[in-house]
C-alpha positions in Angstrom: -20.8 37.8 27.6 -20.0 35.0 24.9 -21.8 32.2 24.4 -20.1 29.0 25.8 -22.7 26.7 24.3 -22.6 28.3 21.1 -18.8 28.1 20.6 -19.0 24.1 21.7 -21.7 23.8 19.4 -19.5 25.6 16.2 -15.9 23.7 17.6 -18.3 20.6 17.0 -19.0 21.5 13.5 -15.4 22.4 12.6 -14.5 19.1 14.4 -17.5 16.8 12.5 -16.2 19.1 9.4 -12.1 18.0 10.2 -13.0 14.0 10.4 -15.6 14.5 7.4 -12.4 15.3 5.1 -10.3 12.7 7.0 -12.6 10.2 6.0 -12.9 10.7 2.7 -8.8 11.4 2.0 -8.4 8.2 3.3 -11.3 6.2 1.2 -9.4 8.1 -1.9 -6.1 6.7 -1.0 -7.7 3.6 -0.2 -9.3 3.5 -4.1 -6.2 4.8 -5.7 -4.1 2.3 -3.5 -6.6 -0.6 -4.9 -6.7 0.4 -8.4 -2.8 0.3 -8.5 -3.0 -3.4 -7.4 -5.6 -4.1 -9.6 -3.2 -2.8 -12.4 -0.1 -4.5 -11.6 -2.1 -7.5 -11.3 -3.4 -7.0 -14.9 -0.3 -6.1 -16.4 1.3 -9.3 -14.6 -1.6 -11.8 -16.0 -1.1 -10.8 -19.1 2.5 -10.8 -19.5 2.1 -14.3 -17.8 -0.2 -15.3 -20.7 0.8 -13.1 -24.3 4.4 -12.7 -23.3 5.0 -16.4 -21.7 6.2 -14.7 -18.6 6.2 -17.6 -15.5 9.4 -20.0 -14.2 12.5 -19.1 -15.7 11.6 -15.4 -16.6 13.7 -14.1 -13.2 16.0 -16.4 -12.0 15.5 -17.2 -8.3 18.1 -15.2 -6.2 18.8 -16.7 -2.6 19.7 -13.1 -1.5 15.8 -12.7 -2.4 14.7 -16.1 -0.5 17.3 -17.4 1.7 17.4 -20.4 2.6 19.5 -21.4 5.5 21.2 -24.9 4.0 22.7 -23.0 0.5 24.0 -19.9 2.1 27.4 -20.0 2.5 29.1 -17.8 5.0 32.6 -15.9 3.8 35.3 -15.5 6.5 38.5 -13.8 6.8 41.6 -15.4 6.4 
C-alpha cells in the first residue's frame, strides 16, 4: 500500500523546488531588466554632456506628442 503522506510530503518538495527556480528567474530578469536601464541611462547622460545632445538634437514630431489644437484633420474631396 503506498504511502499517501509520503507522496504529499515529496509533491511538496517538487512544488517548494518549482517556485524556488520561479523566484529566482524572475529576480535575474529583474537585474538584467535594471542593468539595461541603468545603461541606456548612462549612454544618454553622456551623450547629453560630451556629445551636446539635448533640444534640438530630434526634432519634436506631433505624431510622437499630439496635441489636439495643431493637428490638422485631411478629408476627402
Amino acid at each position: 500500500m503506498p504511502n499517501i503522506k509520503n507522496n504529499q510530503t515529496s509533491f511538496n518538495e517538487v512544488l517548494t523546488l518549482i517556485h524556488k527556480a520561479k523566484r529566482k528567474a524572475y529576480q535575474q530578469a529583474n537585474t538584467t531588466v535594471m542593468e539595461h536601464y541603468w545603461d541606456l541611462g548612462k549612454y544618454i547622460s553622456d551623450k547629453t554632456t560630451k556629445e551636446n545632445w539635448g533640444k534640438g538634437v530630434v526634432k519634436p514630431s506631433p505624431l510622437l506628442h499630439p496635441n489636439p489644437l495643431t493637428i490638422k484633420h485631411h478629408t476627402k474631396g
